[in-house]
VOGU-3710 file (C-alpha; in Angstrom, 3 decimals, decimal comma):
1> xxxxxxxxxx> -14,380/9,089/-12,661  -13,510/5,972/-10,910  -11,154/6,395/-7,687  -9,580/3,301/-6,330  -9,062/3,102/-2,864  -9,226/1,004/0,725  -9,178/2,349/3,702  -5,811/-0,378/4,552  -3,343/2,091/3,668  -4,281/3,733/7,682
11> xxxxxxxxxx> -2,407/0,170/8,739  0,617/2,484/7,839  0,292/5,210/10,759  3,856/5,793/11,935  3,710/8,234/15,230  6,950/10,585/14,267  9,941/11,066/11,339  13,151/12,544/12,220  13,250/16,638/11,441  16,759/18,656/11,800
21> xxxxxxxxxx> 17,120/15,611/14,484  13,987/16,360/16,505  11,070/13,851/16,439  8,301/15,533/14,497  4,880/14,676/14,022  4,737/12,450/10,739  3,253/14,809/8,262  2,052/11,574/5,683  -1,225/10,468/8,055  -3,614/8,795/7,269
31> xxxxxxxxxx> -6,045/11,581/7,885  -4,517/12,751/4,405  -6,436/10,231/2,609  -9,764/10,590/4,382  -10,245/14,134/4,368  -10,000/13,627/0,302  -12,447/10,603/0,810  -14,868/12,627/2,772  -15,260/15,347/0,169  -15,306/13,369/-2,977
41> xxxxxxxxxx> -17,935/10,589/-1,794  -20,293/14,006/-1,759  -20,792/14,047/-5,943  -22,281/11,397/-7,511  -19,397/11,416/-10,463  -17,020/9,833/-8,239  -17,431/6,003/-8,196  -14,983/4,319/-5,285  -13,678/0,931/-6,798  -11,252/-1,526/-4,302
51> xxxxxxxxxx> -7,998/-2,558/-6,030  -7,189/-5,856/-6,816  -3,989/-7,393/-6,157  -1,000/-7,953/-8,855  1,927/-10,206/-8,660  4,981/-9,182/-6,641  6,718/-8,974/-9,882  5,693/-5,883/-10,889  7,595/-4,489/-7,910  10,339/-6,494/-8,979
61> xxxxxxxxxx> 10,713/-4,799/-12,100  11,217/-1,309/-10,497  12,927/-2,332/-6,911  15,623/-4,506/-6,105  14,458/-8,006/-4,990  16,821/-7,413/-1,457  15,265/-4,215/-0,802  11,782/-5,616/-1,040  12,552/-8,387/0,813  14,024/-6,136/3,582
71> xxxxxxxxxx> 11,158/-3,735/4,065  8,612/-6,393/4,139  10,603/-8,482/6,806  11,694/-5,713/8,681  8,489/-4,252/9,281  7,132/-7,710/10,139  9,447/-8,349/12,346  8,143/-4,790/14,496  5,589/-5,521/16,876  1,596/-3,530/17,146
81> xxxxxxxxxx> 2,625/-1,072/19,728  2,930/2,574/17,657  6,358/3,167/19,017  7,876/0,139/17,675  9,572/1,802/14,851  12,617/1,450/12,634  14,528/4,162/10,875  17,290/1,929/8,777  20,795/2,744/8,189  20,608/1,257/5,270
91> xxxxxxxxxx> 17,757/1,493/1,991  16,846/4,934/3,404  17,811/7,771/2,043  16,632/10,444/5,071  14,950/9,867/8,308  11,298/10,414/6,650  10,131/7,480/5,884  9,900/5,071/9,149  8,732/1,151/9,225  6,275/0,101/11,470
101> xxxxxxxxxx> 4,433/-2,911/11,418  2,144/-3,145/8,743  4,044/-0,426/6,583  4,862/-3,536/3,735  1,634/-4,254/3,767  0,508/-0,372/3,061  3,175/0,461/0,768  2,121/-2,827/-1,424  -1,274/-1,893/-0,689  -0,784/1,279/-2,591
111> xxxxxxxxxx> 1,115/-0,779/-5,548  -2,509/-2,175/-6,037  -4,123/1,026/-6,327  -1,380/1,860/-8,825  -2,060/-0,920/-10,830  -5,597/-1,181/-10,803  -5,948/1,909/-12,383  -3,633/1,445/-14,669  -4,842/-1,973/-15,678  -8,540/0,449/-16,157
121> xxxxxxxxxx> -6,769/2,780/-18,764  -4,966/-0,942/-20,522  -9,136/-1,606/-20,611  -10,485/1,779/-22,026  -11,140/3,608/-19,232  -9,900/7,544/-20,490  -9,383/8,868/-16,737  -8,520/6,756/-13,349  -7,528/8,106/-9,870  -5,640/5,548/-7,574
131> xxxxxxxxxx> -5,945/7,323/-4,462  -2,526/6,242/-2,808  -0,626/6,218/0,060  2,052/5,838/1,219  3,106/8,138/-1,886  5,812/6,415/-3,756  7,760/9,284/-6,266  10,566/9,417/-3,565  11,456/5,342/-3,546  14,073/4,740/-5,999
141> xxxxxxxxxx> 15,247/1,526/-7,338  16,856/0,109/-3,520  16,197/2,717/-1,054  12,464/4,837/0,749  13,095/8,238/1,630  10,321/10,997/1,974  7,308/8,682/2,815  7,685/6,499/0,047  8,445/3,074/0,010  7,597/1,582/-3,279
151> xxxxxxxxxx> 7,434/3,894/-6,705  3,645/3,723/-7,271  3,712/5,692/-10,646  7,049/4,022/-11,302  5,419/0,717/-11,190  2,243/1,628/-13,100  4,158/3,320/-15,658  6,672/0,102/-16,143  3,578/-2,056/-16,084  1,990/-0,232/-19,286
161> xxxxxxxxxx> 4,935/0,747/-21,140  4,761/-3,145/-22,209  1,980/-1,788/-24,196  3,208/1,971/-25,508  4,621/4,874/-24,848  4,267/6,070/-21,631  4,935/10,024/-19,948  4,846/10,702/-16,546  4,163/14,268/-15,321  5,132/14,990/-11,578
171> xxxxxxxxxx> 3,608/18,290/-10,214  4,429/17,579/-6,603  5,993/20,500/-5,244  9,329/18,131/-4,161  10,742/16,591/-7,308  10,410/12,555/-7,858  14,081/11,794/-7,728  12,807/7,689/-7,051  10,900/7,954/-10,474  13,744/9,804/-12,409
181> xxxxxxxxxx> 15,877/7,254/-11,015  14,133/4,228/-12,461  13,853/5,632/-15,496  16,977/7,673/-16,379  18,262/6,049/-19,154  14,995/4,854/-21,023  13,517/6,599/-24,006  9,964/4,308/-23,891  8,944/6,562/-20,506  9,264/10,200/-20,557
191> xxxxxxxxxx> 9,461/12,009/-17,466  7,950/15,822/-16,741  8,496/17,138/-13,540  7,665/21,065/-11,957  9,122/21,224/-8,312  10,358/23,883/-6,011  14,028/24,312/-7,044  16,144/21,633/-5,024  18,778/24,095/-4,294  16,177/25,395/-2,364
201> xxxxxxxxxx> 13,946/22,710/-0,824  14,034/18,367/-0,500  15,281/16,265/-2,338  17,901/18,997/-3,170  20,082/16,550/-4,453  17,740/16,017/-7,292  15,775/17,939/-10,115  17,765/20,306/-11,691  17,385/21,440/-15,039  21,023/19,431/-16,231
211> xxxxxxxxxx> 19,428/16,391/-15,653  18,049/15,007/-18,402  19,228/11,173/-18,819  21,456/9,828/-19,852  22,301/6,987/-22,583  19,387/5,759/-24,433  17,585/7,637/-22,551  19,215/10,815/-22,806  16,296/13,685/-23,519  13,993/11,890/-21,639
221> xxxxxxxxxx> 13,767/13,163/-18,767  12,937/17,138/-18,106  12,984/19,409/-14,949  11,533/22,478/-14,425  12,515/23,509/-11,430  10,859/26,628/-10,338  11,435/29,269/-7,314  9,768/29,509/-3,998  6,644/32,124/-4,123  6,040/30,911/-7,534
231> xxxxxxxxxx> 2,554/32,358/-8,831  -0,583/30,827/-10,863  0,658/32,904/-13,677  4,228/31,663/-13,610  3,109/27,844/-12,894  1,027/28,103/-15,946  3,377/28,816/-18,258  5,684/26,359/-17,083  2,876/23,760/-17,788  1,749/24,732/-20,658
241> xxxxxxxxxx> 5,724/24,445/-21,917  5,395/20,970/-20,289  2,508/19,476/-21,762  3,755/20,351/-25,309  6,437/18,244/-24,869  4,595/15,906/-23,386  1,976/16,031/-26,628  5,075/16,068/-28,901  6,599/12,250/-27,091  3,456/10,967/-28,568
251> xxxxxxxxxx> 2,812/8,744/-25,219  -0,260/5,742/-25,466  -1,060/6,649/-21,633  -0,030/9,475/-19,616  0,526/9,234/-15,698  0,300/12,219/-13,295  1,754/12,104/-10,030  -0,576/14,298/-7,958  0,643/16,474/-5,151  -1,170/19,151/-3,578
261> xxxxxxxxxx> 1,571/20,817/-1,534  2,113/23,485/-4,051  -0,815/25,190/-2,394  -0,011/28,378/-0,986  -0,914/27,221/2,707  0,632/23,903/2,488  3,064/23,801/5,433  5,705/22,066/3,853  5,481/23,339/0,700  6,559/26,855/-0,984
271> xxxxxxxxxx> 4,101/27,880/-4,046  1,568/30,240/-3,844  -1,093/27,896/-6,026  -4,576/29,113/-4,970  -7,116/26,569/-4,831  -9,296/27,275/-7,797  -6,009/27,105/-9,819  -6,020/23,644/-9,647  -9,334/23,305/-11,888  -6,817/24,913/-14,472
281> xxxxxxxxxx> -4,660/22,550/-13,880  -6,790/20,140/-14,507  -8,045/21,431/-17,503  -4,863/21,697/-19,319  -3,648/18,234/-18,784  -7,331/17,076/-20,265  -6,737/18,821/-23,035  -4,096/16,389/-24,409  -7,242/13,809/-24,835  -4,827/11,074/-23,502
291> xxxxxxxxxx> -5,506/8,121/-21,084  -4,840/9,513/-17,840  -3,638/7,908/-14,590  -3,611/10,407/-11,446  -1,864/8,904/-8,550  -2,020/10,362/-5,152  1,774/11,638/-3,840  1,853/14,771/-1,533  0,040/16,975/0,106  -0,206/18,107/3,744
301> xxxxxxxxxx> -2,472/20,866/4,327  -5,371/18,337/5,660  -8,079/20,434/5,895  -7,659/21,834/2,374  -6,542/18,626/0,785  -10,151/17,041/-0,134  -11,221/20,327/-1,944  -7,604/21,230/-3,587  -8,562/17,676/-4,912  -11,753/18,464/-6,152
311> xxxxxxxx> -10,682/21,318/-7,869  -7,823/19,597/-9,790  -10,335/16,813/-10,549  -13,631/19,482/-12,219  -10,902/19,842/-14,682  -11,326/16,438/-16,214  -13,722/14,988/-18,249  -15,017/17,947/-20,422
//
């Protein structure tokens, strides 16, 4: 499997977010990536490609032109030292997703990886992993929140619906309100998503089962949101539900947005997904024999990350 990535995305290294008004440690390091880096370069079916780099336009057709334009100039404008940082009172939606100075150039960074795998499945490539970060499933159309910046799957998924049908299954443990956003009243992108139930846990304003767009798009969008303590045995059920309606859209390319903090020892998380369940996982999304784009969103648990990765990945490509 090919896995696009650069080690650029550590440009993006804020020191702190903002947590029930307390500086916190920022829980989206760059560490994240590298620890999944470290364990994958050890089997030779991994092959690490660099992304290229697309036209600003393809933001431009998820994000609004004056929030683009404000996070690249405003985190230009910061200087090198590590506590030069910005939280804006305006384009943010909480106080987790900090500029610094080189966070436009991470966050676009990451649109690369997007896109470069997604231009691979366009060119007959069946499975593609754009290793990203920052994430991007929080970012809606004109505002960050929850270390994203830019909608990476958003963007990829906009970019090859211009050539089919295109569903999107989230199985981050926080649901993608950014890509439900962009997407909320379109029937050519479907969107999936299991999360921890947001009366429960972030975005909590976001992911309930009601939702399911509106206008043309109305049917197109489905949450499952499940319960904290939810089990292997009740996750897979859930799937399983979700991937038959996923097979039943009929989609050209499918995109998964990856997170890993549905582990059971994830510490901001609230599953209790065991690490060789994610081989299952795996597994059942192969077995829609669809092109397959997995992008990188959460996961915090760093020194599980690289093998919770692994697993999810031995279920591909059988």
């Amino acid at each position: 499997m090919k896995v696009i990535y650069s080690p650029a995305h550590a440009q993006h290294n804020p020191p702190n977010e903002i947590y029930d008004g307390m500086p916190t440690p920022y829980a989206d390091k760059a560490e994240r990536l590298e620890a999944i880096v470290k364990v994958l370069e050890q089997y030779d079916n991994f092959e690490f490609v660099r992304p290229k780099h697309f036209p600003l336009k393809h933001v431009h057709g998820v994000h609004q032109t004056q929030y683009v334009e404000f996070v690249k100039n405003r985190s230009n404008s910061l200087g090198k030292d590590k506590m030069d940082i910005l939280y804006p009172s305006y384009f943010i939606t909480d106080t987790y997703a900090p500029l610094v100075g080189k966070t436009y150039q991470a966050a676009i960074l990451a649109v690369d990886v997007s896109l470069t795998g997604a231009q691979m499945l366009r060119e007959g490539e069946r499975q593609v992993y754009s290793l990203c970060r920052p994430p991007g499933h929080h970012a809606e159309y004109k505002s960050m929140g929850g270390y994203c910046y830019f909608n990476n799957a958003a963007i990829a998924a906009n970019y090859l619906a211009t050539h089919g049908r295109v569903a999107i299954l989230d199985i981050d443990f926080h649901h993608g309100n950014g890509t439900q956003n962009v997407f909320y009243e379109r029937s050519d992108v479907l969107y999936v998503s299991i999360h921890g139930d947001p009366r429960q846990v972030y975005p909590y304003g976001s992911g309930f089962e009601v939702e399911r767009g509106q206008s043309t798009g109305l049917g197109y969008t489905i949450n499952y949101p499940l319960p904290t303590k939810t089990t292997n045995g009740q996750y897979s059920k859930v799937l399983q539900q979700a991937l038959t309606q996923i097979s039943g859209f009929e989609p050209k390319f499918l995109i998964v947005s990856a997170g890993f903090d549905t582990f059971k020892n994830d510490p901001i998380g609230g599953f209790e997904l065991t690490m060789p369940f994610y081989k299952s996982i795996g597994e059942k999304i192969d077995a829609l024999s669809l092109p397959t784009l997995i992008i990188q969103e959460g996961g915090y648990n760093v020194s599980a990350l690289g093998n919770l990765v692994y697993s999810f990945l031995q279920g591909f490509g059988h």
